[in-house]
C-alpha positions as CSV (number, residue, x, y, z in Angstrom):
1,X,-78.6,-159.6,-195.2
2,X,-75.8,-158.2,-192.7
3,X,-75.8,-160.1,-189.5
4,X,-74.2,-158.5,-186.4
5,X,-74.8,-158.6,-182.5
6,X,-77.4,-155.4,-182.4
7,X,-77.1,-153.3,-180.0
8,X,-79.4,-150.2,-178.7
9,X,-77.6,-147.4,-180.0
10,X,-77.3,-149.3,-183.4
11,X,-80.6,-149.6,-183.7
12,X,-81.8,-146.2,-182.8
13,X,-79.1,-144.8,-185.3
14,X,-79.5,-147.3,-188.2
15,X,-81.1,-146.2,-191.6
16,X,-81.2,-147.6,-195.1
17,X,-81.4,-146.2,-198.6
18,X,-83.0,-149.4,-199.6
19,X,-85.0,-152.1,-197.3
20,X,-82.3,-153.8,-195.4
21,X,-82.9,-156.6,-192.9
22,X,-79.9,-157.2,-190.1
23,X,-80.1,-160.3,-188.4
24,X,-79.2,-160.1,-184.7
25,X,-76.0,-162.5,-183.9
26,X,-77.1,-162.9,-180.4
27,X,-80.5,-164.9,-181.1
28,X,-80.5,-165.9,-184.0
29,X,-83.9,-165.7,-186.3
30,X,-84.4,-162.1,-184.6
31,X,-83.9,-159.4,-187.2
32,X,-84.6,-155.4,-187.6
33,X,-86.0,-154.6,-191.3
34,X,-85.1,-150.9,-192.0
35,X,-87.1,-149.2,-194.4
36,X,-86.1,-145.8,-196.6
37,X,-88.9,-144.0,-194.7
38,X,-86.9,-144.7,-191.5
39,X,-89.8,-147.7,-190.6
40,X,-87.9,-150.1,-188.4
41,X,-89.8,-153.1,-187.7
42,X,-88.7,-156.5,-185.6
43,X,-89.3,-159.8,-187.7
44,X,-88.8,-163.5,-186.7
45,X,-87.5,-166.0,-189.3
46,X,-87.8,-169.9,-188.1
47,X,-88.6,-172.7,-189.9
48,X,-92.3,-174.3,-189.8
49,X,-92.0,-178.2,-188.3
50,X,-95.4,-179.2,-190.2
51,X,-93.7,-178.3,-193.5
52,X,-89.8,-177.7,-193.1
53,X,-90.7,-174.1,-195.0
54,X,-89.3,-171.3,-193.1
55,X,-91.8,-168.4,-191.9
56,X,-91.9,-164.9,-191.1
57,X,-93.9,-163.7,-188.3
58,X,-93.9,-159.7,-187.0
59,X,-92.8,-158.7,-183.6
60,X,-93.8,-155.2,-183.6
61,X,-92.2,-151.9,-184.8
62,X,-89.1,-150.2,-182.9
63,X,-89.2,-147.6,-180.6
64,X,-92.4,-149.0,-179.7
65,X,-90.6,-152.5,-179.1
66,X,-87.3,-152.4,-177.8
67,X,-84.6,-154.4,-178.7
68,X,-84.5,-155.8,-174.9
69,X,-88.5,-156.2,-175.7
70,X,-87.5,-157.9,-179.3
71,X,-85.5,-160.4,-177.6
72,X,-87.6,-161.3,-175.1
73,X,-90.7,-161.7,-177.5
74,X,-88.3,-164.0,-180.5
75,X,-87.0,-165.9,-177.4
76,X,-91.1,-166.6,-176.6
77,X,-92.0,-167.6,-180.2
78,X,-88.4,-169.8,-180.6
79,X,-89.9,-171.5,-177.7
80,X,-93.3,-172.3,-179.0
81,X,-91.5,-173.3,-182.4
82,X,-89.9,-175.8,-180.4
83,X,-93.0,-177.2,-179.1
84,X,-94.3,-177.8,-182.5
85,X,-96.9,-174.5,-182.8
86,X,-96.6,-172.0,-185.8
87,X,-96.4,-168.2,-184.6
88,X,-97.2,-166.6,-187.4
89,X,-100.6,-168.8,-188.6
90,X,-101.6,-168.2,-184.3
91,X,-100.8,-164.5,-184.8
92,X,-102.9,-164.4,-187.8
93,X,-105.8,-165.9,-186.1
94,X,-105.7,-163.8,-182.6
95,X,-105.9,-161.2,-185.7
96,X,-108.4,-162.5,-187.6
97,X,-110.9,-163.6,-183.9
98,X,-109.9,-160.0,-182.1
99,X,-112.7,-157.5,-181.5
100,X,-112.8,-154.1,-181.2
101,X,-113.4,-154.0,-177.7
102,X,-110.4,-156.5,-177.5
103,X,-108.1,-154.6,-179.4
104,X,-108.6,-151.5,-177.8
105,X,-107.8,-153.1,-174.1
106,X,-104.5,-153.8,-175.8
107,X,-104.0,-150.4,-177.5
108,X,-104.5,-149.2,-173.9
109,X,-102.4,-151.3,-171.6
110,X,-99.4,-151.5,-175.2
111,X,-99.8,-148.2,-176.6
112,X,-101.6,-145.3,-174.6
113,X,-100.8,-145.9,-171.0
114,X,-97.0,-145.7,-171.1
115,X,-97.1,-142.8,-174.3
116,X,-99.9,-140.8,-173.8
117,X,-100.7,-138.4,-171.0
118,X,-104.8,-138.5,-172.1
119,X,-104.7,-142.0,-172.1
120,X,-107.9,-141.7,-169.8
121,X,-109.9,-139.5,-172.2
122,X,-109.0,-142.4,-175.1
123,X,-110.2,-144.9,-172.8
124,X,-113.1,-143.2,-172.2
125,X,-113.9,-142.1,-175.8
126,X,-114.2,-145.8,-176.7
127,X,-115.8,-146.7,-173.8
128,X,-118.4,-144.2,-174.3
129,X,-118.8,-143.6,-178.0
130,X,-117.1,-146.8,-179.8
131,X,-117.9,-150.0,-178.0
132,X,-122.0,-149.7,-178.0
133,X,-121.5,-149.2,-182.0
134,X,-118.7,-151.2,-182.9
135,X,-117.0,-152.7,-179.9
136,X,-118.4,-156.6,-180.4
137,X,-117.4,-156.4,-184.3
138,X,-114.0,-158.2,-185.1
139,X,-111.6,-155.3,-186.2
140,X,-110.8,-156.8,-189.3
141,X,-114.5,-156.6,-190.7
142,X,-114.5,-152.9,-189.5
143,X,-115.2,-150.7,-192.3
144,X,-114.8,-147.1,-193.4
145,X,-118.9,-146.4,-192.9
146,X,-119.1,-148.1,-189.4
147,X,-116.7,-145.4,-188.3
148,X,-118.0,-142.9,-189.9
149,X,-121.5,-143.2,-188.4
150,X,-120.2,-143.0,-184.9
151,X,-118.4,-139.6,-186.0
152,X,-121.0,-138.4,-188.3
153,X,-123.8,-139.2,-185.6
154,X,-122.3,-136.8,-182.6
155,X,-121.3,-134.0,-185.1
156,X,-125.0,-134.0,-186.3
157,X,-125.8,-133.7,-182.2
158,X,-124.0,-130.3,-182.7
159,X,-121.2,-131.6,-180.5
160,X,-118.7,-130.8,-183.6
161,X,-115.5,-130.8,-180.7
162,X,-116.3,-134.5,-179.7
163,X,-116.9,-135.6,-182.8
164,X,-113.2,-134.2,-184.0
165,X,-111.9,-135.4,-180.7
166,X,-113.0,-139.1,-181.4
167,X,-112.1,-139.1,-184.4
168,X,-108.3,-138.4,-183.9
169,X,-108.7,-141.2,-181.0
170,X,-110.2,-144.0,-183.7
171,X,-107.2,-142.8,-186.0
172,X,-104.4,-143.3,-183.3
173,X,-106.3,-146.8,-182.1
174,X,-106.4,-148.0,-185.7
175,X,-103.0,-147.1,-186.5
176,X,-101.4,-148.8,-183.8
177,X,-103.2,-151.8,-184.8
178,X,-101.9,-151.7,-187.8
179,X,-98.4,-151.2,-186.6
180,X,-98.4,-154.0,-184.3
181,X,-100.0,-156.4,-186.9
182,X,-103.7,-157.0,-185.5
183,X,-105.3,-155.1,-188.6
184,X,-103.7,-155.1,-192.2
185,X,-104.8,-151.8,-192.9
186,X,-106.9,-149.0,-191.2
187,X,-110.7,-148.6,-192.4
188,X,-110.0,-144.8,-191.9
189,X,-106.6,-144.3,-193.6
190,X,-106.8,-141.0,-195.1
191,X,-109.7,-139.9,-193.8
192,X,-109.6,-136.2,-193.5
193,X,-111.4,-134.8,-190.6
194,X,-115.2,-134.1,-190.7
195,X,-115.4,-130.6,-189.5
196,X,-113.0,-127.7,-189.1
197,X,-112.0,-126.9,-185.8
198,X,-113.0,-123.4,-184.1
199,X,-110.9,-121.8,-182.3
200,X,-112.2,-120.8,-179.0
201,X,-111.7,-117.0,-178.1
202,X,-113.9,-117.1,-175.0
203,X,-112.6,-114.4,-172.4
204,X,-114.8,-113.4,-169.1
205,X,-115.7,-110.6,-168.2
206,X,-114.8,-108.5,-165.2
207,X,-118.5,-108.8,-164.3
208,X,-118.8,-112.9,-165.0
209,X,-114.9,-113.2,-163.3
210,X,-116.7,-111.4,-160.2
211,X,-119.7,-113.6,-160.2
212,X,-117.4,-116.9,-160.6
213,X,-115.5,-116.0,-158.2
214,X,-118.3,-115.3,-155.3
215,X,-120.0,-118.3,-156.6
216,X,-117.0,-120.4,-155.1
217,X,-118.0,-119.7,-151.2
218,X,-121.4,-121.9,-152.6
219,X,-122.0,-125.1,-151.0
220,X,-122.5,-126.7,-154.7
221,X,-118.9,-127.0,-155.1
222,X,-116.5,-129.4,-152.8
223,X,-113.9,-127.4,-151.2
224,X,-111.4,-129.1,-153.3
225,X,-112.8,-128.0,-156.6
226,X,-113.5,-124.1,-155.0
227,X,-109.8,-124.4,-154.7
228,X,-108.6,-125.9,-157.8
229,X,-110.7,-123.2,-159.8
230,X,-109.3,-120.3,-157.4
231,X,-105.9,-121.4,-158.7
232,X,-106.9,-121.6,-162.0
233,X,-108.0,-117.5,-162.2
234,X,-104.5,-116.6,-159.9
235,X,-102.1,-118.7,-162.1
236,X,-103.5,-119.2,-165.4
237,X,-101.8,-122.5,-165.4
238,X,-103.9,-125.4,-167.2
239,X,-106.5,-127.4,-165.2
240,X,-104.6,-130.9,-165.5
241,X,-101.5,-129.2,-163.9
242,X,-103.2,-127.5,-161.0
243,X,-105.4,-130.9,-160.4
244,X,-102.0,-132.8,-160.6
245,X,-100.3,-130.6,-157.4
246,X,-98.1,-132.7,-155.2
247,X,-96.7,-131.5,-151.7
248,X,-92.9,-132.1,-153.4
249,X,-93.8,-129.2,-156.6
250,X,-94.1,-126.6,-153.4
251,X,-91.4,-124.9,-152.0
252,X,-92.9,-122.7,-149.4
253,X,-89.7,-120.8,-148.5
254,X,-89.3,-119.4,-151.6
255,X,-93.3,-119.5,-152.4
256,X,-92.8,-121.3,-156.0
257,X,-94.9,-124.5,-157.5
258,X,-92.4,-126.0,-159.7
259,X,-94.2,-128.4,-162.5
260,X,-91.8,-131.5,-164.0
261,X,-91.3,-131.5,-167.9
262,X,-93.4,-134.9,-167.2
263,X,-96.5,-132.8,-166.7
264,X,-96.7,-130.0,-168.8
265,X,-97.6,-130.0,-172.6
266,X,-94.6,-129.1,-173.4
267,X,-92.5,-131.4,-171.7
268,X,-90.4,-128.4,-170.2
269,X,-90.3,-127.8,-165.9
270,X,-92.2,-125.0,-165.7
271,X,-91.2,-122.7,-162.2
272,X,-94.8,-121.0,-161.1
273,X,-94.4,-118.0,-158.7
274,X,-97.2,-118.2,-156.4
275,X,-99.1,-114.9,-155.1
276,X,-99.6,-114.7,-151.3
277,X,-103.4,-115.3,-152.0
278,X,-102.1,-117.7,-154.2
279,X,-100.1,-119.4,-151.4
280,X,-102.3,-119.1,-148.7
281,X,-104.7,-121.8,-151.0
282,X,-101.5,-123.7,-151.5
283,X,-100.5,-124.0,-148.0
284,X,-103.7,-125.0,-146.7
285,X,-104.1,-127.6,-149.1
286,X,-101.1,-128.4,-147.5
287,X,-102.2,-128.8,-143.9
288,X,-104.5,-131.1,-145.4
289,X,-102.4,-133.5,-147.8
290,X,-101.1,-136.8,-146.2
291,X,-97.5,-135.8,-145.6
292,X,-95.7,-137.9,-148.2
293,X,-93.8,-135.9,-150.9
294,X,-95.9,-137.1,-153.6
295,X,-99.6,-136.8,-152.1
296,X,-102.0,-134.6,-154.1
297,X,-103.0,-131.7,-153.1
298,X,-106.5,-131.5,-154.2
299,X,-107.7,-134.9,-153.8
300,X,-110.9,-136.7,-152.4
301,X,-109.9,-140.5,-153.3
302,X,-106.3,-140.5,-152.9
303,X,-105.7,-139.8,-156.5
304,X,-105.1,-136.3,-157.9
305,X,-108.8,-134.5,-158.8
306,X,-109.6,-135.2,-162.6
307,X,-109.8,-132.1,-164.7
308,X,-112.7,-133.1,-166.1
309,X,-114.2,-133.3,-163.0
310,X,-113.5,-129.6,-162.6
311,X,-114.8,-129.1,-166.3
312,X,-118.1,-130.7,-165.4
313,X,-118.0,-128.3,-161.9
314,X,-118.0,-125.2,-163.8
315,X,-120.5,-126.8,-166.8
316,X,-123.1,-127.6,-164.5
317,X,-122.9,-124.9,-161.4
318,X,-120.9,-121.9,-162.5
319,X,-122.6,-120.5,-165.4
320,X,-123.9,-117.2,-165.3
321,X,-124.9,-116.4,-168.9
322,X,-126.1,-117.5,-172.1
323,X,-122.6,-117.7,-173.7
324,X,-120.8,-120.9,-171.7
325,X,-117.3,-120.9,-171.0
326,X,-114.6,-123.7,-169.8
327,X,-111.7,-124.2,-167.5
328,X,-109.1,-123.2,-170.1
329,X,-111.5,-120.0,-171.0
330,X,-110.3,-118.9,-167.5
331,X,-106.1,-119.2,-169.0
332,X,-107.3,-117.4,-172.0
333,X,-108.9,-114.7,-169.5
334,X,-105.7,-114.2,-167.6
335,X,-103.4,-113.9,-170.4
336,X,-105.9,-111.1,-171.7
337,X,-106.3,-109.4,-168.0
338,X,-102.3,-109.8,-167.7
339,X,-101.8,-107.9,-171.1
340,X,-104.9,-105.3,-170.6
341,X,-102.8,-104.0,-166.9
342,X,-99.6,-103.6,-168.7
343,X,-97.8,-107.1,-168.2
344,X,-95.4,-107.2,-171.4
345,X,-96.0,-110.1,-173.7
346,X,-93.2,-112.4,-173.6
347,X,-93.6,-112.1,-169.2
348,X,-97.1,-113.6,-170.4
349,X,-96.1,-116.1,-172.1
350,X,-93.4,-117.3,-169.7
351,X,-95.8,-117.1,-167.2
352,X,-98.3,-119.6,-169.0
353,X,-94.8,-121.6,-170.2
354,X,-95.8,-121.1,-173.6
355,X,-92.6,-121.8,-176.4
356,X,-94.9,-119.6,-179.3
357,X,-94.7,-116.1,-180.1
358,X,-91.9,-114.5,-178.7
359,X,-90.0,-117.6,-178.1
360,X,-91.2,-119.3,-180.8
361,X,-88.2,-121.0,-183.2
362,X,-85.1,-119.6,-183.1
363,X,-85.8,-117.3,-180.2
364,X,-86.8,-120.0,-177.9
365,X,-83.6,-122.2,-178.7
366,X,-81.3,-119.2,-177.2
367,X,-83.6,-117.3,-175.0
368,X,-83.3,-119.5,-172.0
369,X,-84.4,-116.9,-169.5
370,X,-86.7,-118.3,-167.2
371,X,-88.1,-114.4,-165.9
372,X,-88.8,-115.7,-162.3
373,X,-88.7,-112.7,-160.9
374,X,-90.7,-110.7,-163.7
375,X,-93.1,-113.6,-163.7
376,X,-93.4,-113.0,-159.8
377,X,-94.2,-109.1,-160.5
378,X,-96.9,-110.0,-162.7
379,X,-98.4,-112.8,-160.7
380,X,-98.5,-110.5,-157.8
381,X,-100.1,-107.8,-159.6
382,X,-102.7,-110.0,-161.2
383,X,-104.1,-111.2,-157.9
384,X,-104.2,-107.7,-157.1
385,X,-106.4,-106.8,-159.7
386,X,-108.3,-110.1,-159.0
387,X,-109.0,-108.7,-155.6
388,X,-109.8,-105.8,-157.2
389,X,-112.6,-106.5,-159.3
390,X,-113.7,-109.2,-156.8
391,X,-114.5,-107.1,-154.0
């Protein structure tokens, strides 16, 4: 049991051939159990006043508990050791009483808001489709079957996507629990998923791009969602990114939207030359933002417009035939109109910032071209053909 003051870059660096449990010099009790799997988890030894027998009580797992966080949580639970309470047997019944509906306003506020960028979509997937089933039941008398008819019951409704979709949610939800020592185990541990995903190949036609496009002018849609979809067919960028425009991603003398790693699926800034049709939208959408370098763009509360806002726009008033398509049917249908007027592939694919294909592995770790200009070319081009088939 090595004892040492820990330190950040000692724990992010630390790993074990067999379990090994350091023992922080600094406050003492606090230690970091290293497992061979690379499973580092903060633990708190102190000693039980009712029956002088020392205890063990979880603190959480690292990186998802700092050792700043660590700390701060042992010097909590030293504390109520001192008043005569026992953290481990209160931890075990906050585990024991905890609902589902509990436990998931903790997996949100803990886990999803500060790691995940859909953190919204979980929220509203248990909102929606976990709490009326399961949300009163304590999480610890949640079994494999309870879960299974939530998932079993939408995929029977046909809605196959949803059903994967919660799924993968529940899994993530229960996982964490188990990580930060609410559950002992996950009812849905190994559970392989219920239905195969299909991959969408939905492209529009010139004819149903035409009649989308008209069909924006219609007093259906709010100004702010004609717009949003008008950039969506110009820069075949995703629907989150365009709803997420702020005033500071626009450089107008160089006519550029420039996205931050921090909002692209990739995590990588992502430089969007913009069309003059393109920047006309932009730049009116400018004259109306509040004139603060991080107001949204397309906005009717304040906050940036939800994506799935703009999903349920084009759902409910935009389709024109019997085969339905989506928001990101409309990236799929650039990259094809792109390729089908002579745009090379890998200009594509820079211009959608995608790392697969052509810079896919090795290729993407030295190609660091960013093609602005070629990008700009195509882009240009595109909307020309847009007009085109528009008219």
């Amino acid at each position: 049991m090595p004892k040492l003051k820990l330190t950040d870059r000692f724990v992010a660096s630390v790993s074990a051939e067999t379990r090994t449990d350091y023992f922080d010099m600094q406050l003492v009790g606090l230690s970091l159990r290293v497992a061979p799997t690379g499973t580092k988890t903060w633990n708190l030894m102190y000693t039980r006043e009712s029956d002088n027998t020392r205890q063990r009580v979880k603190l959480g797992r690292y990186p998802a508990v700092s050792l700043d966080a660590a700390r701060k949580k042992a010097l909590r639970a030293m504390t109520s050791v001192a008043d005569g309470e026992d953290p481990a047997k209160a931890k075990s019944a906050r585990r024991a009483a905890a609902t589902i509906e509990e436990l998931g306003a903790l997996y949100l506020e803990v886990y999803a808001k500060p790691n995940k960028r859909t953190w919204e979509e979980d929220e509203r997937i248990l909102k929606a489709e976990v709490y009326p089933a399961i949300g009163r039941m304590k999480g610890m008398a949640v079994v494999r079957r309870d879960v299974l008819d939530i998932i079993d019951k939408k995929s029977a409704a046909g809605a196959k996507v949803q059903a994967r979709n919660i799924q993968a949610v529940v899994r993530k939800f229960f996982n964490w629990a188990v990580d930060d020592g609410y559950l002992t185990v996950s009812p849905i541990t190994g559970l392989k998923p219920r239905s195969k995903p299909t991959r969408r190949d939905r492209v529009l036609s010139d004819a149903e791009v035409k009649a989308a496009w008209g069909a924006l002018n219609s007093a259906a849609l709010s100004p702010v969602t004609a717009d949003v979809l008008r950039l969506l067919l110009l820069t075949g960028q995703r629907s989150g990114e365009v709803c997420g425009m702020r005033r500071s991603e626009v450089d107008l003398a160089r006519a550029t939207w420039t996205i931050p790693g921090a909002r692209t699926k990739n995590e990588l800034t992502h430089v969007v030359p913009l069309s003059p049709l393109a920047m006309s939208i932009v730049t009116e959408a400018m004259s109306r933002a509040e004139d603060e370098d991080e107001a949204p763009l397309f906005t009717r509360t304040g906050e940036p417009v939800e994506s799935n806002a703009i999903a349920q726009a084009v759902r409910l008033k935009l389709q024109a035939s019997k085969e339905r398509w989506t928001p990101h049917d409309i990236r799929r249908t650039v990259a094809t109109g792109m390729a089908s007027i002579g745009i090379m592939p890998h200009i594509v694919e820079a211009v959608l910032n995608h790392i697969s294909g052509f810079k896919a592995g090795v290729a993407g770790v030295y190609n660091r071209a960013t093609y602005e200009p070629e990008k700009r070319d195509a882009l240009v081009k595109w909307a020309d053909h847009l007009t085109s088939i528009c008219q």
